[in-house]
C-alpha positions in Angstrom: -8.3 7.1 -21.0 -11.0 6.5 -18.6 -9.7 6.1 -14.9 -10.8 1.8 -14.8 -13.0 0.3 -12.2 -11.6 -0.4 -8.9 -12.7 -3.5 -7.1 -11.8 -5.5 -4.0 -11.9 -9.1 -3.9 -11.7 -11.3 -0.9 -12.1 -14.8 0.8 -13.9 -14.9 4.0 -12.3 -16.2 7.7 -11.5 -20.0 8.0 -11.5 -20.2 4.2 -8.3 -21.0 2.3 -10.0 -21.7 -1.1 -8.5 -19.1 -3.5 -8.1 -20.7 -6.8 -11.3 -19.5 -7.9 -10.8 -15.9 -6.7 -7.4 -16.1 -8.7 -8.9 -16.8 -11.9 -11.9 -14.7 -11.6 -8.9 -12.0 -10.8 -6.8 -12.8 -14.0 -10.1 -12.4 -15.8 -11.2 -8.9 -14.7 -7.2 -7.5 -15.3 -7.6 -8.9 -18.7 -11.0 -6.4 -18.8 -9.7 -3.0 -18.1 -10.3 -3.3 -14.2 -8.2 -2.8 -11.2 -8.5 -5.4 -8.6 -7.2 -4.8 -4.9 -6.5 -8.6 -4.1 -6.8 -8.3 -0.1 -6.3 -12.5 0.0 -7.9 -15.2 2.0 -8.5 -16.1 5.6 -10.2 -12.1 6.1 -11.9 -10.8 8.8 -15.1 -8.9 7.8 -13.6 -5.5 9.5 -10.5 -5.8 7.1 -12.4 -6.1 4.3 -14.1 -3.2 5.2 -11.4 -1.2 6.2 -9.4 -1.9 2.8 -12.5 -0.9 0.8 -12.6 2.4 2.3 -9.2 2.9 2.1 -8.8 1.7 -1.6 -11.6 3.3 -2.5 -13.5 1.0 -4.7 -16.2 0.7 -6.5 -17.4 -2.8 -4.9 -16.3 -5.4 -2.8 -16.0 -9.6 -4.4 -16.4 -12.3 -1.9 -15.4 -15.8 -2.6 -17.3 -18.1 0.0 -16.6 -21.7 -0.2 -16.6 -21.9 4.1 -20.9 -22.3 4.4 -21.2 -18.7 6.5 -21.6 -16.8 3.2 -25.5 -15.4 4.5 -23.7 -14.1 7.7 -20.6 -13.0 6.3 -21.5 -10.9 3.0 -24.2 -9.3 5.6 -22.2 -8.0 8.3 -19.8 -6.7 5.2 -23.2 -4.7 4.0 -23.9 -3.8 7.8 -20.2 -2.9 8.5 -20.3 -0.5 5.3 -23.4 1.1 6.0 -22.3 2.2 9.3 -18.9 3.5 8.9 -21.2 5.4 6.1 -20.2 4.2 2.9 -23.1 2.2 1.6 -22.0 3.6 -1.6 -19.5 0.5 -2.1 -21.6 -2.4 -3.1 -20.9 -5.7 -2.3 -21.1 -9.2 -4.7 -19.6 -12.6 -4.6 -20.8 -16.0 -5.1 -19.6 -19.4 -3.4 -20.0 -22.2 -6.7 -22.1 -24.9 -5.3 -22.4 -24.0 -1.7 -24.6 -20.7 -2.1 -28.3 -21.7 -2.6 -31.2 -19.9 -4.6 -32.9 -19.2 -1.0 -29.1 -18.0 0.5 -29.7 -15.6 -2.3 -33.0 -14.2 -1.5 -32.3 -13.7 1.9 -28.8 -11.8 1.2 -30.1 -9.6 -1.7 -32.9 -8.5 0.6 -29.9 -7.6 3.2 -28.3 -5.4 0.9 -26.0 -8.2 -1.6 -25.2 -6.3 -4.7 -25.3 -10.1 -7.1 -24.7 -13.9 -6.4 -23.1 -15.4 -9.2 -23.8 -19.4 -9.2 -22.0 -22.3 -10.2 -21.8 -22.4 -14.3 -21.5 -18.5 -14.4 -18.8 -17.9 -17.4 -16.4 -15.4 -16.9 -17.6 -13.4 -19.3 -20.3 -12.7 -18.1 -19.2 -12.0 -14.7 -16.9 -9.1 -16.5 -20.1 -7.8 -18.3 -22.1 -7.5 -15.1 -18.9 -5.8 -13.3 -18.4 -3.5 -16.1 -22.3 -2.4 -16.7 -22.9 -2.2 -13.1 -20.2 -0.3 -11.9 -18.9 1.6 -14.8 -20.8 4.4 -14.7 -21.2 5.0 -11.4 -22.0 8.5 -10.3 -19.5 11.2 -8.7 -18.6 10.4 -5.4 -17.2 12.7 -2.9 -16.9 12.9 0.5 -19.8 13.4 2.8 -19.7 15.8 6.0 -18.6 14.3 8.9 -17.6 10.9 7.2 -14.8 8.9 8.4 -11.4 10.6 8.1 -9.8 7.4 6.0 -12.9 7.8 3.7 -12.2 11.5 3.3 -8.6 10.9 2.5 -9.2 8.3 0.1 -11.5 9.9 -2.3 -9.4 12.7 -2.4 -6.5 10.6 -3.6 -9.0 9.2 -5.6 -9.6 12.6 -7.3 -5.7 13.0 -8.0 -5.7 9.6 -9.4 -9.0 10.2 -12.0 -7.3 13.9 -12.6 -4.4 12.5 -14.0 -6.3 9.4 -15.9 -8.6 12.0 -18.0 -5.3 14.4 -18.7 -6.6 17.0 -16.2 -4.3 17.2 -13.3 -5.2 19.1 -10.7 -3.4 22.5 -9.1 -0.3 20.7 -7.6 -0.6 20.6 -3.7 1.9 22.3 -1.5 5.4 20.9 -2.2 6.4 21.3 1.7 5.3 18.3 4.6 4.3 18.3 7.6 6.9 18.4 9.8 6.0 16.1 11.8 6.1 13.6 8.7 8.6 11.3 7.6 8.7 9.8 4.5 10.8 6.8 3.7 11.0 5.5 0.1 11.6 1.5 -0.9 12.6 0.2 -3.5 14.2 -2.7 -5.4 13.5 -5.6 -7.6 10.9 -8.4 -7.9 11.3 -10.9 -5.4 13.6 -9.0 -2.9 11.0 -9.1 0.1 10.1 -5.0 -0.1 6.5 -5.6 0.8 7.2 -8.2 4.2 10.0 -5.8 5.0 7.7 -2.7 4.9 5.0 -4.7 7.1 7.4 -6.5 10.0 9.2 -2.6 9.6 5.0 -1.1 10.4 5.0 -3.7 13.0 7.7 -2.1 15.1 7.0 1.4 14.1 3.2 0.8 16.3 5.0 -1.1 19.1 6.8 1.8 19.7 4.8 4.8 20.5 0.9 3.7 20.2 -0.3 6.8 19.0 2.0 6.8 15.8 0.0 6.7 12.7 1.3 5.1 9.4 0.8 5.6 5.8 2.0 3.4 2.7 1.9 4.3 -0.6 2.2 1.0 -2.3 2.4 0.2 -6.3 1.9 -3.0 -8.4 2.5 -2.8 -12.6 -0.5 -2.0 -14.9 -0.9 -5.0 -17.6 -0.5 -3.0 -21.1 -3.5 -1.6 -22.1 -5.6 -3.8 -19.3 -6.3 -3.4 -15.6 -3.7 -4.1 -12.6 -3.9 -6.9 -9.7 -2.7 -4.9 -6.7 -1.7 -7.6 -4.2 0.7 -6.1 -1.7 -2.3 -5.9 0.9 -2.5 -10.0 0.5 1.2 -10.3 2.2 0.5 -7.4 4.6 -0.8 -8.8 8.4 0.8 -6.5 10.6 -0.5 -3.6 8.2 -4.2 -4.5 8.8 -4.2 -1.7 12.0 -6.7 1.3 12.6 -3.8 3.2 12.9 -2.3 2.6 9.4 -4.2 4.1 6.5 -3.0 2.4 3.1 -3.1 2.9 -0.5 -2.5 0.5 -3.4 -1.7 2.3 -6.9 -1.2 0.9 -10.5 1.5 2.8 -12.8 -1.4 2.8 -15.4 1.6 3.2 -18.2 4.0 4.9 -17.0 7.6 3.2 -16.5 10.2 4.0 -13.6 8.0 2.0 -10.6 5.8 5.0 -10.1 2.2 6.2 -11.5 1.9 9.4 -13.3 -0.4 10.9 -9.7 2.1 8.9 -6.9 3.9 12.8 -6.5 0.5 14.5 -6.3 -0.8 11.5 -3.6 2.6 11.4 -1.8 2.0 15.0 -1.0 -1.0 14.8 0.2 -0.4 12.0 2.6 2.9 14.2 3.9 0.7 17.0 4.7 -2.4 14.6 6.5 -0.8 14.3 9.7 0.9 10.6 9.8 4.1 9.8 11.7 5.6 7.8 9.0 4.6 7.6 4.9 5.9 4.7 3.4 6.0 4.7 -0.1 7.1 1.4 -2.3 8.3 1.4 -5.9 6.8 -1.6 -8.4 10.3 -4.2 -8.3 12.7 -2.1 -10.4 15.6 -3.3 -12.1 19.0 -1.3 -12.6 17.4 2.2 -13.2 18.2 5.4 -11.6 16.1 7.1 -8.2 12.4 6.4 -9.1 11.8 9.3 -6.4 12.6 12.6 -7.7 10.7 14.8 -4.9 11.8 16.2 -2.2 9.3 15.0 -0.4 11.3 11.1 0.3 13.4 12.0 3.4 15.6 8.4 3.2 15.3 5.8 0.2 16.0 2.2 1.4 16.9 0.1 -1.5 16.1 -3.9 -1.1 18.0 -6.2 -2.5 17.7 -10.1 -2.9 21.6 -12.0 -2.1 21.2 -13.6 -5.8 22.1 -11.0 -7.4 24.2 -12.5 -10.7 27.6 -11.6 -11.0 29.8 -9.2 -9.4 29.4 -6.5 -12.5 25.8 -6.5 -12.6 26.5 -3.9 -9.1 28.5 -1.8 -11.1 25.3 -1.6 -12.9 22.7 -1.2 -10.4 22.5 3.1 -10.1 20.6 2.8 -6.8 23.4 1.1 -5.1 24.6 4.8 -5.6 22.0 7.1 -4.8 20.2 4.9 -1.7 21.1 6.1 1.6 19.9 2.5 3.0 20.8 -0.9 1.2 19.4 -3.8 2.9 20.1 -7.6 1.6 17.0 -9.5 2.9 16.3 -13.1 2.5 20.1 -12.8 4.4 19.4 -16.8 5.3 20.8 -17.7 1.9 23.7 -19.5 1.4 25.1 -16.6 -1.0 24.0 -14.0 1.5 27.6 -13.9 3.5 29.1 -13.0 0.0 27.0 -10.3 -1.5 26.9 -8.6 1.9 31.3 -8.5 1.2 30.4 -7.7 -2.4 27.8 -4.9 -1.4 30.1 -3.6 0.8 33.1 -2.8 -1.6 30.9 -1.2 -4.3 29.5 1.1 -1.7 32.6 2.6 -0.3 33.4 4.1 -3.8 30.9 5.7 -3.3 31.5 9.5 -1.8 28.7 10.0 0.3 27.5 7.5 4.4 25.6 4.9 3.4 24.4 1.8 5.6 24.5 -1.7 5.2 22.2 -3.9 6.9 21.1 -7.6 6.1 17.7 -8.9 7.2 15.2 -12.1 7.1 12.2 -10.4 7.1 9.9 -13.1 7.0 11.7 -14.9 10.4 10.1 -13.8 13.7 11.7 -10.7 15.4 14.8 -10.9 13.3 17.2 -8.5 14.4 18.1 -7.3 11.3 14.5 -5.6 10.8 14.9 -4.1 14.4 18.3 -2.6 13.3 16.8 -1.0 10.5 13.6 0.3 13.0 16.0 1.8 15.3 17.6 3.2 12.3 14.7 5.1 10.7 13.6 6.2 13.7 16.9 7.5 15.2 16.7 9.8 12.3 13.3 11.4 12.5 14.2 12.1 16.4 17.5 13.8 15.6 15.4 15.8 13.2 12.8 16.7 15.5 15.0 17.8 18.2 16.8 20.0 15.4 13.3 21.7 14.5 12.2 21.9 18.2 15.9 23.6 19.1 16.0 25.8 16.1 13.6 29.0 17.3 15.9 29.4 20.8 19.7 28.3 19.1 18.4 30.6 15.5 17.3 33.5 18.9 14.2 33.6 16.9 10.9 34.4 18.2 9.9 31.5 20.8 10.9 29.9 24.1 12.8 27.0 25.1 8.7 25.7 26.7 7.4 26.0 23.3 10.4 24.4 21.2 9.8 21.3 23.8 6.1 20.8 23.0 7.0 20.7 19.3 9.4 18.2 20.1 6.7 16.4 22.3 4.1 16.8 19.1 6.9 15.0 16.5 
């Protein structure tokens, strides 16, 4: 099939009214297309920002605030200068947009205003015949590196949708790069984790750069509602390029092109690649390459019964297991339960419980310190290697690649 439209949709800052954007959202997954729900209460430069990165083919604004005119502009004005006038820009605001609001913001650059009374089907139409057949779109000399880097993934992703994958990229990272894996079911708190976890990580050493790989289920034969951006504050940085991907079919947590973008992110030059699985249940390791340097499996304290971990494989195969949402009353027992099943097991594993929703919990910071205790050990291996290996090299130039990772 077809690789389906991509879209962003958004409500503007000081505006909490997202009941509408909700159910024009169900409406367009129903239709075939994939919508990047980025949430409400949004600064025009994250909108922007989450465009490029995502890659869409247009940008929906849901205005019910009365600054729709200025807003939508500065979107259009904010695009056009980071070079990417090529992502249109649409909306509509039921009774608060006037016939005159419209004028002026079409003339401004405004893609469509859709008024009061517009049915939802014909909202789909106009999405589908505008933007459905847009032209190739590549990247341009000397446009922004996170545009660059997006419509390559891009590429990978429409490769695999049309059954023409490209040339696999090198299997090897950077490195310089490590990649950490989540995973775990529905509910378990993987996406707040990730972002209070990409909160510390740029606290740390403020020229780290962060990527996340991030995927939400495809509806069955219909489009996707990628929504992890919409819990994601702390991931709305310059220096954290992310990626929202639908599994467009395939089962296991992953889409068919997530090993083809993983690699491509490893080899770009980020600190840290974060990659999360859609919630899985009881199967085995969704991530097969070698590319995932530590898999930190998430885990909600509510579990079931005691035999449903004899059932879980990734309580096996993770080398992190955290029990978020730790606040909860069962939390105290699962951690005990949790405990036993993993010391069958014949390999170090760690154990950590977290509330990643409360304010600096300690928890998270354990798990910070954790991951990146890890990647320092590693790079002071690589930096050693060249002078302990008596290899060609110096001790001077083993410390600058320790200074570079």
């Amino acid at each position: 099939m077809a690789a389906p439209i991509r879209v962003l949709t958004a409500v503007p800052i000081c505006d909490g009214h997202d009941s509408a954007i909700n159910t024009i959202n169900l409406e367009f997954i129903r239709h075939g297309i994939e919508v990047v729900y980025l949430g409400y209460h949004r600064y025009a430069q994250d909108i922007v920002r989450a465009a490029i990165q995502e890659d869409v083919r247009a940008v929906g604004i849901s205005s019910y605030n009365g600054g729709h005119v200025e807003f939508f502009v500065e979107v259009v004005k904010q695009l056009r200068k980071r070079g990417v006038d090529d992502i249109a820009v649409f909306g509509g605001g039921g009774g608060t947009i006037t016939h005159d609001d419209q004028r002026v913001m079409q003339k401004r650059g405004v893609d469509k205003i859709f008024f009061a009374g517009t049915s939802l089907t014909d909202m789909v139409g106009w999405v589908h015949e505008r933007y459905g057949k847009g032209p190739k779109r590549g990247s341009r000399d000397g446009a922004p590196v996170d545009m660059q880097l997006a419509r390559k993934l891009t590429q990978i992703e429409d490769a695999y949708a049309n059954g023409k994958a490209l040339r696999k990229l090198a299997a090897k990272k950077s490195s310089g790069t490590r990649v950490i894996g989540f995973t775990g079911p529905g509910g378990a708190g993987k996406t707040t984790l990730i972002d209070e976890l990409v909160l510390r990580l740029l606290h740390r050493d403020d020229t780290s750069r962060i990527a996340i790989l991030s995927h939400d289920p495809s509806v069955v034969g219909e489009g996707a509602l990628l929504g992890d951006r919409a819990t994601m504050i702390n991931s709305q940085h310059d220096r954290v390029f992310m990626r929202s991907m639908a599994t467009r079919g395939q089962a296991g947590g992953l889409s068919p092109a997530t090993e083809d973008c993983l690699q491509l992110l490893a080899n770009s030059g980020f600190d840290y690649v974060i990659i999360e699985t859609v919630g899985t249940g009881q199967e085995a390791m969704p991530f097969q390459s070698k590319l995932v340097d530590q898999t930190v499996l998430v885990m909600n304290p509510d579990y079931g019964a005691r035999l449903q971990l004899q059932k879980i494989v990734m309580l096996d195969l993770a080398d992190i297991v955290v029990v978020n949402k730790s606040d909860q009353e069962r939390a105290k027992t699962a951690m005990s339960e949790i405990e036993r099943r993993l010391q069958g097991n014949s390999r170090e594993q760690q154990l950590l419980s977290t509330v990643a929703k409360r304010h600096r919990d300690s928890g998270v910071d354990e798990l910070c310190d954790l991951l990146t205790q890890v990647k320092s050990s590693a790079a002071v291996k690589a930096a050693e290697m060249p002078v302990n290996q008596g290899q060609k090299g110096s001790a001077r130039e083993g410390r600058a690649r320790l200074r570079r990772a």
